[in-house]
N, C-alpha and C positions, 0 to 999 in steps of 0.2 A: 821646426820652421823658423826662419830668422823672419825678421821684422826690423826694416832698415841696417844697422848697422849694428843694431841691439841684439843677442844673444838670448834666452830664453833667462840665463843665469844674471844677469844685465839686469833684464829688466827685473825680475823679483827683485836684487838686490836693490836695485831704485826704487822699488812698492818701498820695501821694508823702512829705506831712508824716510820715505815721507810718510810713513804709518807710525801712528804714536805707541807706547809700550803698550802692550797688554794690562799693565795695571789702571794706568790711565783709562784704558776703555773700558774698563769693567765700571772703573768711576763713573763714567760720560754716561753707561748705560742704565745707572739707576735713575739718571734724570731726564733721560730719554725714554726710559719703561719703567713708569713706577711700579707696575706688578712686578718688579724684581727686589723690589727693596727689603723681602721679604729673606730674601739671600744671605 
């Protein structure tokens, strides 16, 4: 299903633009769950 003018492909590729790398969230998530810090 399209979604305005946006393609399905579209739009994940814009997620991705504004999601930061996976490393960086691993980061973010030890100070968001300190029960992970154990990781």
């Amino acid at each position: 299903m399209k979604n305005g003018n946006f393609s399905l492909g579209d739009t994940v590729r814009k997620l991705e633009d504004l999601m930061i790398t996976q490393d960086q969230l691993n980061l973010i998530a030890v100070f968001i769950w300190p029960s992970d810090k154990g990781h």
